[in-house]
ZAMARGU-4260 file (C-alpha; in steps of 0.2 Angstrom, whole numbers, plus 5000, padded with zeros to 4 digits):
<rodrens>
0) 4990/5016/4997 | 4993/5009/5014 | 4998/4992/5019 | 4996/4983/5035 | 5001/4967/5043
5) 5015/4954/5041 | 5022/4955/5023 | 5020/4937/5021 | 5002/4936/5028 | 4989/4930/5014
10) 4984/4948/5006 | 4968/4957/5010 | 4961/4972/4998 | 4950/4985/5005 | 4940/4994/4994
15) 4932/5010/5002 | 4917/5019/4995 | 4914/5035/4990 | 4917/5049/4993 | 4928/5044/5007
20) 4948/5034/5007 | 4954/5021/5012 | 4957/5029/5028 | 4935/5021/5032 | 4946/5004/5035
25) 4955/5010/5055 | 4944/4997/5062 | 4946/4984/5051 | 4965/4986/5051 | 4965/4984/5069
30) 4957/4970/5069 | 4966/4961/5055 | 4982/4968/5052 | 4990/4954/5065 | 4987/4939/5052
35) 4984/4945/5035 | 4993/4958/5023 | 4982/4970/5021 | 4982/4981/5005 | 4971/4998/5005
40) 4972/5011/4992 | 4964/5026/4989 | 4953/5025/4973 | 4958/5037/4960 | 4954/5056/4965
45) 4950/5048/4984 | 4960/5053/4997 | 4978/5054/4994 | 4976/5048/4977 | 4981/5058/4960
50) 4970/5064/4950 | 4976/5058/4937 | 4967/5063/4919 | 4951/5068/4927 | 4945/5055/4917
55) 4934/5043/4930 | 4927/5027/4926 | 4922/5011/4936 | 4931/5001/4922 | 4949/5011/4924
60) 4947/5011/4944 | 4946/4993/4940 | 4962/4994/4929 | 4969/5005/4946 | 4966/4990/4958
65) 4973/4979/4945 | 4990/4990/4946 | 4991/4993/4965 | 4991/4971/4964 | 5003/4971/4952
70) 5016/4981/4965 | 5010/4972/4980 | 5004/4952/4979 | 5007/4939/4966 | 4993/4928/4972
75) 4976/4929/4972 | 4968/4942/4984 | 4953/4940/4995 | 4944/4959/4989 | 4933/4966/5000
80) 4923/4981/4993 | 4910/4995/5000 | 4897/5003/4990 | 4908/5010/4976 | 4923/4999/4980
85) 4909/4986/4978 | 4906/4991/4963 | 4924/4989/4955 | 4928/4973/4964 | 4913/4965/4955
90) 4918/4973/4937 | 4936/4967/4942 | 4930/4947/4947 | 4922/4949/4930 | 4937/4955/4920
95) 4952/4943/4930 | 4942/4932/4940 | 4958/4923/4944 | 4966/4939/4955 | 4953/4932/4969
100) 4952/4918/4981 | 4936/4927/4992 | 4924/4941/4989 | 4916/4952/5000 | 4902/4961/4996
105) 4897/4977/5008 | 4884/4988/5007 | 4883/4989/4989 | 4874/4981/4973 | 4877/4973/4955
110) 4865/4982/4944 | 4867/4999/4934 | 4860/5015/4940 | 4840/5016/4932 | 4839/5032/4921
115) 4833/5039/4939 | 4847/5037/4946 | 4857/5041/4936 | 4849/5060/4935 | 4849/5059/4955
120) 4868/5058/4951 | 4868/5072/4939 | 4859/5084/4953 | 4871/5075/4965 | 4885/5085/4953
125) 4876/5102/4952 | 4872/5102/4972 | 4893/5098/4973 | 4896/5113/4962 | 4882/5123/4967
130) 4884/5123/4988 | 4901/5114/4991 | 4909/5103/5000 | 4900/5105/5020 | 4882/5104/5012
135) 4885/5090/5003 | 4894/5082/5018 | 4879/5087/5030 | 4866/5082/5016 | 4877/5065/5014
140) 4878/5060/5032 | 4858/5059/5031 | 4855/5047/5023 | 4870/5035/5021 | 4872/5034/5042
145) 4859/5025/5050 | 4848/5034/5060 | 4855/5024/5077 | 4874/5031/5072 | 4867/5049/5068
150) 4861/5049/5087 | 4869/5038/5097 | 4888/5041/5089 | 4890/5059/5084 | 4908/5056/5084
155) 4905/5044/5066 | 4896/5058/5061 | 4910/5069/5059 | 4924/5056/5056 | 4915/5054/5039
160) 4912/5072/5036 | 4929/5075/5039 | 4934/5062/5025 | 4921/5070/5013 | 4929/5087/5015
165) 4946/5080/5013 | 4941/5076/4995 | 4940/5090/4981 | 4924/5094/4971 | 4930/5090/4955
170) 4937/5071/4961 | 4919/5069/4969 | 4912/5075/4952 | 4922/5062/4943 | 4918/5047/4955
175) 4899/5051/4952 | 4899/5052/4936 | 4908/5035/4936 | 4896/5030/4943 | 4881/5034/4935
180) 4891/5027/4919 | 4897/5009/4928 | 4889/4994/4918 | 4878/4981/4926 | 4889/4968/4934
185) 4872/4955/4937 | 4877/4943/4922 | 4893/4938/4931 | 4887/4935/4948 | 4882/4917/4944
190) 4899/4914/4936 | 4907/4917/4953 | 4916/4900/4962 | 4925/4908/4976 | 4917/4908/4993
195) 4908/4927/4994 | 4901/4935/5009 | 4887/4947/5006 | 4887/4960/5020 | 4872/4974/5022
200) 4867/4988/5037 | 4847/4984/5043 | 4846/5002/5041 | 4854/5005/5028 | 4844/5018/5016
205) 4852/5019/5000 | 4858/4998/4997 | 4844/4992/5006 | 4843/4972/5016 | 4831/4967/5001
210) 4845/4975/4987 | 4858/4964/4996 | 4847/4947/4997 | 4845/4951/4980 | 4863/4951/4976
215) 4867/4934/4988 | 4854/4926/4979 | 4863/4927/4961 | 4879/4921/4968 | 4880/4901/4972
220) 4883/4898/4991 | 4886/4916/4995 | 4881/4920/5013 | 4872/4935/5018 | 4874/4943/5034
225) 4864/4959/5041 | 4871/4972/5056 | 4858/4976/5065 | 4859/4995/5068 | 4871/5001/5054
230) 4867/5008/5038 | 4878/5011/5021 | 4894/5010/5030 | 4896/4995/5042 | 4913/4994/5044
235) 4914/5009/5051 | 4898/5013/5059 | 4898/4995/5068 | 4917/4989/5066 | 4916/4974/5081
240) 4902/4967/5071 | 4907/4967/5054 | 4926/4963/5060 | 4919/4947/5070 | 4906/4944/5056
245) 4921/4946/5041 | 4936/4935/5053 | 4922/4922/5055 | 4921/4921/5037 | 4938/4920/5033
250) 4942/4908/5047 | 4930/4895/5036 | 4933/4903/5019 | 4951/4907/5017 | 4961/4903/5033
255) 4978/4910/5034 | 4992/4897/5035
</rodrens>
């Protein structure tokens, strides 16, 4: 887990996606470390994680975020989660609603995987065992950059293939079978009373703009913001955007004291 910023600042969570760490966040840490606390763990089997029972589930990453804020905060959080880290925030929010003042929503969706996906998954697994971990990095890479990262910024490129391969096949096994298994979040998304920011790449392939109106739409007064030339990993593909984007939320939403 890393942690960043003033101690006393109001606490931010970063929820990466997979199959990366919470190392995706360098730009976000440098743009917000100054005035809020901010809390980024390595989901379990991510990173610098344990790995723990090998048993992997959205619910007990869940129960794993709800530990790290144990340890590190006593007030309610602002969670911030990509794709995956989306994915447990919004299964957290529905579970202890009262751990969060703000959400934002990046890149990711509320419901279940379709039996489709969910066998997309499964041959996601036999590819990871089957070719290793540079295939499934090139193979990765192609779909989740956007095509105006892929050529303009090779040096992204190889940042998140580098994070990839710093992640054994058997966690990465584990977080997609998490999450072909993770339940549909949708129900609770008109429950939600804390200000939420819905944040999606125009190119982004795999949560597409029309998947996160979708989303922003079943949550009251949730405001939906699209990066022009960033696909399934904003913060890291266009940091300046989603940083100004996300402080202009919080400015309104959840202002520091």
């Amino acid at each position: 887990m890393r942690l960043h910023g003033p101690e006393r600042g109001p606490p931010l969570v970063l929820l990466h996606g997979f199959p990366l760490h919470g190392g995706m966040w360098v730009g976000q840490r440098e743009a917000l470390a100054g005035r809020w606390r901010l809390i980024v763990p390595d989901l379990r089997g991510h990173g610098a994680s344990d790995v723990g029972d090998g048993q992997y589930a959205i619910d007990f990453l869940a129960d794993d975020l709800f530990a790290v804020l144990e340890v590190t905060t006593a007030e309610p959080v602002v969670g911030c989660g990509l794709s995956m880290g989306g994915y447990v925030l919004l299964r957290a929010w529905e579970r202890e609603p009262v751990r969060f003042r703000v959400l934002v929503l990046a890149d990711t969706r509320s419901t279940a995987d379709p039996d489709a996906g969910c066998l997309k998954r499964l041959d996601a697994v036999r590819a990871l065992r089957r070719d290793g971990l540079a295939t499934y990095a090139d193979a990765f890479v192609g779909t989740a950059l956007g095509v105006t990262i892929r050529t303009e910024r090779p040096a992204v490129v190889e940042m998140v293939k580098a994070m990839i391969l710093s992640n054994p096949v058997a966690r990465l096994v584990g977080a997609q079978l998490a999450m072909a298994a993770r339940t549909d979040t949708t129900p609770a998304l008109a429950g939600i009373t804390v200000p939420t920011l819905v944040v999606v790449g125009e190119e982004d392939e795999l949560t597409p703009p029309d998947v996160a109106r979708e989303l922003a739409d079943h949550v009251p007064g949730a405001r939906l913001v699209t990066i022009p030339r960033a696909g399934h990993l904003t913060p890291l593909e266009s940091p300046a955007e989603f940083n100004a984007d996300l402080v202009d939320f919080l400015t309104e939403a959840a202002p520091p004291a």
